[in-house]
N, CA, C and O atoms as CSV, one atom per row, in Angstrom:
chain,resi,resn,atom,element,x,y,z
A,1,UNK,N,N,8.644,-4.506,-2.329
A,1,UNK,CA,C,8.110,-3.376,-3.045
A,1,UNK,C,C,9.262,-2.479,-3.477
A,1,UNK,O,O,10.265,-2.169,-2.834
A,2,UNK,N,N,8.830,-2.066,-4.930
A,2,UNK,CA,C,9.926,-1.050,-5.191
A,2,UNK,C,C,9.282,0.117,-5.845
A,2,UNK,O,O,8.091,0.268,-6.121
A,3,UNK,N,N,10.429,1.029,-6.072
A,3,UNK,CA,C,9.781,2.048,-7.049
A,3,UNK,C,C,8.869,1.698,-8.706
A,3,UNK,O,O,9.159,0.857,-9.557
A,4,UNK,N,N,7.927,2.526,-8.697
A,4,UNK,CA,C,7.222,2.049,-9.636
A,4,UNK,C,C,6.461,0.968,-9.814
A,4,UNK,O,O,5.988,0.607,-10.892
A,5,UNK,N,N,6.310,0.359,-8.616
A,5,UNK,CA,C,5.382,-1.002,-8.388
A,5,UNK,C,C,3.920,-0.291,-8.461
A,5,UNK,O,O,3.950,0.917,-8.230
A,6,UNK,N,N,2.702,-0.829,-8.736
A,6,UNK,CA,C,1.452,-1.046,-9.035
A,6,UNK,C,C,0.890,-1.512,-7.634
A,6,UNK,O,O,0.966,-2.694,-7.298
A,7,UNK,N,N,0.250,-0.421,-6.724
A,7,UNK,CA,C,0.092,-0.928,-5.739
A,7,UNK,C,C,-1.174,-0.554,-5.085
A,7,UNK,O,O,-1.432,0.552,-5.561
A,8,UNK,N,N,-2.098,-0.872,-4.259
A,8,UNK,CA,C,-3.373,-0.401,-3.706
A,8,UNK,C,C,-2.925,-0.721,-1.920
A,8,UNK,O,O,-1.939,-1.087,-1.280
A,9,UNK,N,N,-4.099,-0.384,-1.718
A,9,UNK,CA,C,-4.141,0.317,0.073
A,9,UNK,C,C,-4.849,-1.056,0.504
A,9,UNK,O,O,-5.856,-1.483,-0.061
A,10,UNK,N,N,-4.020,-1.880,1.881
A,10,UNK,CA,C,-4.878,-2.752,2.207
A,10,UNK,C,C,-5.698,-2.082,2.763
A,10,UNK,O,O,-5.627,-0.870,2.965
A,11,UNK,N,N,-7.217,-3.369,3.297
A,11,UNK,CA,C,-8.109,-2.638,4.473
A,11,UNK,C,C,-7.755,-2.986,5.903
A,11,UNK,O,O,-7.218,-4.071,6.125
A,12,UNK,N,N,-7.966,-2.306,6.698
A,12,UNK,CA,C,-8.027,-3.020,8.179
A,12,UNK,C,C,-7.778,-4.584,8.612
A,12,UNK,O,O,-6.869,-5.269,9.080
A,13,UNK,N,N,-9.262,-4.748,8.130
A,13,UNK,CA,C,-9.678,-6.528,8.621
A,13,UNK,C,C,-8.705,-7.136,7.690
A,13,UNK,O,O,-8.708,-8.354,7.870
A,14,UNK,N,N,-7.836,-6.764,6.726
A,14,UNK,CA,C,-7.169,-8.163,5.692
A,14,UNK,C,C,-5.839,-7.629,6.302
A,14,UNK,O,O,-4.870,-8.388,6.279
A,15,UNK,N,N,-5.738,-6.651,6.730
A,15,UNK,CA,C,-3.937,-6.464,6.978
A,15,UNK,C,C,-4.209,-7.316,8.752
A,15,UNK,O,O,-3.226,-7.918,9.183
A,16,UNK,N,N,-5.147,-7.312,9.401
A,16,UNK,CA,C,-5.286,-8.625,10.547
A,16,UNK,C,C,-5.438,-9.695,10.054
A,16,UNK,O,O,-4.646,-10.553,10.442
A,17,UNK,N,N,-6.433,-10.097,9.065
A,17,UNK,CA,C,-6.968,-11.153,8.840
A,17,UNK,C,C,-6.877,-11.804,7.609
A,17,UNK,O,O,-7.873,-12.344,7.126
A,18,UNK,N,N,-5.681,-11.814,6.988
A,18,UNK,CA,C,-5.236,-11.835,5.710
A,18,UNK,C,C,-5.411,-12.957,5.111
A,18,UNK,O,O,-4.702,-13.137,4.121
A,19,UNK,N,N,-6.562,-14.253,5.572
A,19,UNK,CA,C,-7.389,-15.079,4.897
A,19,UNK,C,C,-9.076,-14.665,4.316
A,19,UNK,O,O,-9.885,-15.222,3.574
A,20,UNK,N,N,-9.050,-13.273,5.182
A,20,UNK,CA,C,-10.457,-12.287,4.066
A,20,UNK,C,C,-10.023,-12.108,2.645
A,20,UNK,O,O,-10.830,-12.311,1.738
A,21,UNK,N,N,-9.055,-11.817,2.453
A,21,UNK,CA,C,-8.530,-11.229,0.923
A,21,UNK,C,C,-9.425,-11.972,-0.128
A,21,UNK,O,O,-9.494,-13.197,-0.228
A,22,UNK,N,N,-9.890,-11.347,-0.655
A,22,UNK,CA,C,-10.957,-12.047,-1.502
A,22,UNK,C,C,-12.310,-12.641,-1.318
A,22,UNK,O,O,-12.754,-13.431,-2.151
A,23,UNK,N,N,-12.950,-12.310,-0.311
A,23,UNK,CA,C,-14.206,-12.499,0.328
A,23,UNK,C,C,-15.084,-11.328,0.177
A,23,UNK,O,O,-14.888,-10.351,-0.546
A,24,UNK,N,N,-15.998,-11.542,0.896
A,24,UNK,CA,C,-16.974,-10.711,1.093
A,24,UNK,C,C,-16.240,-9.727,1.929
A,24,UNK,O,O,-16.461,-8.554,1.627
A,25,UNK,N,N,-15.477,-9.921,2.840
A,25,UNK,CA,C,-15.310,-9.135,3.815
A,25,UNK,C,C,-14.137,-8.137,3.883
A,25,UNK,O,O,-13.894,-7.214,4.661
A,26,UNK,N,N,-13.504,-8.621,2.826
A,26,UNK,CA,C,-12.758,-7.967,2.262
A,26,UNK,C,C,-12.699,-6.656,2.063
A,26,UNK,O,O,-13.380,-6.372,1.077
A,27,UNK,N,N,-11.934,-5.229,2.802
A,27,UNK,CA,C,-12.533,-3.912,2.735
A,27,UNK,C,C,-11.072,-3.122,2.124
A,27,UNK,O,O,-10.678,-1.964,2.260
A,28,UNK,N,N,-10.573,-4.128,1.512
A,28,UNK,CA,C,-9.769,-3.223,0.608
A,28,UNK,C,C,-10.123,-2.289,-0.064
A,28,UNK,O,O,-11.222,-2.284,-0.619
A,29,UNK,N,N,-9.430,-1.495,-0.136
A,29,UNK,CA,C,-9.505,0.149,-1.609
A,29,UNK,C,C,-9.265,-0.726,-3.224
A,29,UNK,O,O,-8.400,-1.542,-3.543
A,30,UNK,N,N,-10.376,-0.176,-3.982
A,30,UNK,CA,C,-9.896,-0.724,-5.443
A,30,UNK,C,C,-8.967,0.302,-5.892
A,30,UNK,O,O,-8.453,-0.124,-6.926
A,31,UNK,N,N,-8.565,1.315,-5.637
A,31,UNK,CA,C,-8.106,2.299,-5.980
A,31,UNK,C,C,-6.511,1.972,-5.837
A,31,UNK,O,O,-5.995,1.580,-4.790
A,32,UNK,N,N,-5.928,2.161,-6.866
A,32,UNK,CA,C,-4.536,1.836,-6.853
A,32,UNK,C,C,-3.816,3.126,-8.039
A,32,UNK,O,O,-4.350,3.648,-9.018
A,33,UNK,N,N,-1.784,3.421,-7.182
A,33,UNK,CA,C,-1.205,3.778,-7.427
A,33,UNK,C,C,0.063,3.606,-7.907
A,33,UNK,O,O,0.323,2.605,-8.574
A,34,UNK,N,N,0.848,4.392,-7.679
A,34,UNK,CA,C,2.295,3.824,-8.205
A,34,UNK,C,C,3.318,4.624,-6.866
A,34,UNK,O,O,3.174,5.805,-6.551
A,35,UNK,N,N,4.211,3.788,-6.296
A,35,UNK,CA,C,5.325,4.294,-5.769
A,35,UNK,C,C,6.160,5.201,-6.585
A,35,UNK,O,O,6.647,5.045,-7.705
A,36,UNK,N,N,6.211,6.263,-5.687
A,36,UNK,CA,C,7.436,7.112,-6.542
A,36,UNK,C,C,8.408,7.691,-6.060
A,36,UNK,O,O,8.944,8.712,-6.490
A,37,UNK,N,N,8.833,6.750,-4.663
A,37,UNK,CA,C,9.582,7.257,-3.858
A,37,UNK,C,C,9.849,6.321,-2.789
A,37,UNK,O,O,8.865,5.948,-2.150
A,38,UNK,N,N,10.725,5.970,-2.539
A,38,UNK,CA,C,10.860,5.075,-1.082
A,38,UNK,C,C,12.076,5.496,-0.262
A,38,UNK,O,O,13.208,5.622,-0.730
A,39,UNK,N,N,11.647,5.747,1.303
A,39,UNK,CA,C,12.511,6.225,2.098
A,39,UNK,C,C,12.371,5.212,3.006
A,39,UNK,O,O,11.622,4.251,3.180
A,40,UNK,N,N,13.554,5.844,3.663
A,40,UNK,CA,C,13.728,4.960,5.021
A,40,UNK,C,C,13.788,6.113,6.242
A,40,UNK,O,O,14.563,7.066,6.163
A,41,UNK,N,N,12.937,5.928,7.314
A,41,UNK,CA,C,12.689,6.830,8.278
A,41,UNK,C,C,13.474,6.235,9.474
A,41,UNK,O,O,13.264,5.120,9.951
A,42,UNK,N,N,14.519,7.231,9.949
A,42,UNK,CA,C,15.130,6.484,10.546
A,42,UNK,C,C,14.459,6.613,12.553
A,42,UNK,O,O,15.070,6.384,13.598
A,43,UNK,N,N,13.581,6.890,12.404
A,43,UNK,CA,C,12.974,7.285,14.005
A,43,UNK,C,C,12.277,6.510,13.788
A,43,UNK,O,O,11.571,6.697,14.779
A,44,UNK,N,N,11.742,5.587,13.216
A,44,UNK,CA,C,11.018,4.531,13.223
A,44,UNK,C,C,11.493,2.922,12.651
A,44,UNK,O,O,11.017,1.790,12.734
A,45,UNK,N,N,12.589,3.491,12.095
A,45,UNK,CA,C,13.718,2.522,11.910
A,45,UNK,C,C,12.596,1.444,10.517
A,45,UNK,O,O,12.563,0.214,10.494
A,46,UNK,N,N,12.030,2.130,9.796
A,46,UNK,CA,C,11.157,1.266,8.559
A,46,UNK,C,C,10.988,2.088,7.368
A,46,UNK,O,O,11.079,3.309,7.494
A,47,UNK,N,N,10.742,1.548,6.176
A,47,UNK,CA,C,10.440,1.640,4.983
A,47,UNK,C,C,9.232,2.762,4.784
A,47,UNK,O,O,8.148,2.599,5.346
A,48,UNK,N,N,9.490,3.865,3.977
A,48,UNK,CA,C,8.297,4.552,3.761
A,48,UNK,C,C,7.868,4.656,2.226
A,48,UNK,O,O,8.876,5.118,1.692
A,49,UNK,N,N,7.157,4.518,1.499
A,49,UNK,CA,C,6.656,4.445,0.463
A,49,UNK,C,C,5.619,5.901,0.025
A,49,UNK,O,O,4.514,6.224,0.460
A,50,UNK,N,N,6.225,6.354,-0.677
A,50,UNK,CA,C,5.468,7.587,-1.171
A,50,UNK,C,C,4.781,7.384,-2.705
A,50,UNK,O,O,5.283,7.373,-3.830
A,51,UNK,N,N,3.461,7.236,-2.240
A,51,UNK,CA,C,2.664,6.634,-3.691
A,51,UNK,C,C,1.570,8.205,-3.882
A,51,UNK,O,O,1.125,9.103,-3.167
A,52,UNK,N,N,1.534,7.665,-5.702
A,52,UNK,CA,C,0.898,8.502,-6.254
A,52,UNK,C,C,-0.296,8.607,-6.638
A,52,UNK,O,O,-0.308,9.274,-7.672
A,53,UNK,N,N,-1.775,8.144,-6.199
A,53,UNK,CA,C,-3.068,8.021,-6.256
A,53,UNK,C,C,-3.732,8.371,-7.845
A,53,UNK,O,O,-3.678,9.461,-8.414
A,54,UNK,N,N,-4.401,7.029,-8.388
A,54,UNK,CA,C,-4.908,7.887,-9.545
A,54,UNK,C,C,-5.842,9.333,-9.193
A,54,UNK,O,O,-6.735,9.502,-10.024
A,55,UNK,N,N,-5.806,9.927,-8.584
A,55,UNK,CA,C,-6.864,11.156,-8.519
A,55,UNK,C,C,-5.854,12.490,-7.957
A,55,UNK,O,O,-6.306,13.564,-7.557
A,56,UNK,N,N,-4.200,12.080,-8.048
A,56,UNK,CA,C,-3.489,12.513,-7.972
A,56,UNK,C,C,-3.149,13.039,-6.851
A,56,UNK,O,O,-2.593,14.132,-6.970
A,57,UNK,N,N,-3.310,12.576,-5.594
A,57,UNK,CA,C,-3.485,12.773,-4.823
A,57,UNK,C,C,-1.705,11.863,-3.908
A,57,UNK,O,O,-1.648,10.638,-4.020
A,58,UNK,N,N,-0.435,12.629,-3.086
A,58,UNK,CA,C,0.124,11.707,-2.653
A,58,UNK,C,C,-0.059,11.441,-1.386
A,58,UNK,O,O,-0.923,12.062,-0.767
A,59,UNK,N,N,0.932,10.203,-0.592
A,59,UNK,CA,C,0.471,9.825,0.354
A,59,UNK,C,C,1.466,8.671,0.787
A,59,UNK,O,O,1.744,7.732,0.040
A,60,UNK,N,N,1.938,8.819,1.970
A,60,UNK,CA,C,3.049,7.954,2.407
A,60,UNK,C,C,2.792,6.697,3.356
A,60,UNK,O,O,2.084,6.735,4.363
A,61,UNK,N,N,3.369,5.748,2.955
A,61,UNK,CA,C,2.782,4.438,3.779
A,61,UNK,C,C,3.684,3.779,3.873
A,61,UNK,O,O,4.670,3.957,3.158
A,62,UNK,N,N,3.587,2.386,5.194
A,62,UNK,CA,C,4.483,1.833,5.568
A,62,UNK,C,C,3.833,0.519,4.432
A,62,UNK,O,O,2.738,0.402,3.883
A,63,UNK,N,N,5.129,-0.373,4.413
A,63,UNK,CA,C,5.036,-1.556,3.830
A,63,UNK,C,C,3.832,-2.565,3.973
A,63,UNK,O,O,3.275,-3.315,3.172
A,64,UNK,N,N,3.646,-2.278,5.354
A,64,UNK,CA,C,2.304,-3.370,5.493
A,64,UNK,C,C,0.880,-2.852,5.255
A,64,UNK,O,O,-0.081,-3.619,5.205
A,65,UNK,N,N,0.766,-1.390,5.097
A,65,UNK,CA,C,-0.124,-0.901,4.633
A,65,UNK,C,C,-0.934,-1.304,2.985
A,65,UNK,O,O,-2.144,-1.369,2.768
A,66,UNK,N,N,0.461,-1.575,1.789
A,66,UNK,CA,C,0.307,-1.787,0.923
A,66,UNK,C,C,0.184,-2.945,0.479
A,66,UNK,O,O,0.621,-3.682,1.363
A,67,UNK,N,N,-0.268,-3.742,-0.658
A,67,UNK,CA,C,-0.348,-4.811,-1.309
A,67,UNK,C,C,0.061,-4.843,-3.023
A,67,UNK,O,O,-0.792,-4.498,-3.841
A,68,UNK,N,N,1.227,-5.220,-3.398
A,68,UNK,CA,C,1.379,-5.120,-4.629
A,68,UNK,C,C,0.336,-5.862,-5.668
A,68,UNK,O,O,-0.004,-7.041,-5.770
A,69,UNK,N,N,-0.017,-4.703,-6.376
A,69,UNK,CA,C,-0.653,-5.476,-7.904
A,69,UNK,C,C,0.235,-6.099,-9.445
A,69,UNK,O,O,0.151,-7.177,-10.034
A,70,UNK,N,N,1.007,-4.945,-9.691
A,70,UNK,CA,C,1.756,-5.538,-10.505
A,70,UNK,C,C,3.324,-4.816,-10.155
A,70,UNK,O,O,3.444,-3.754,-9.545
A,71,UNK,N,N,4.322,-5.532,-10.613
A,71,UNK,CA,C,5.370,-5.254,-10.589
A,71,UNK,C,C,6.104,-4.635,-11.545
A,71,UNK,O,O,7.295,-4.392,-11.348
């Protein structure tokens, strides 16, 4: 993932169970943003992603939280 990537919020059950993706059970967010910022936190020693919500809303997430749509 980089800046400006096209990205949405996994759900729960697919960031465990990441053969739901595309099922019924699937509880992903359709709602997707854009990175506009990526840090590195060093007390947690990982990647932070600061995305921009279409409803304009921001919000910081770790890598496995997200799923790229387009690049």
């Amino acid at each position: 993932m980089k800046l400006g990537d096209l990205v949405k919020f996994k759900g729960d059950w697919v960031k465990v169970n990441p053969w739901m993706k595309g099922t019924e059970l699937d509880d992903s967010s359709e709602e997707c943003g854009v990175i506009i910022e990526v840090m590195f936190w060093q007390a947690v020693k990982r990647s932070v992603y600061k995305v921009l919500w279409h409803d304009g809303k921001i919000s910081d997430w770790y890598a496995d939280d997200l799923e790229v749509v387009c690049k």
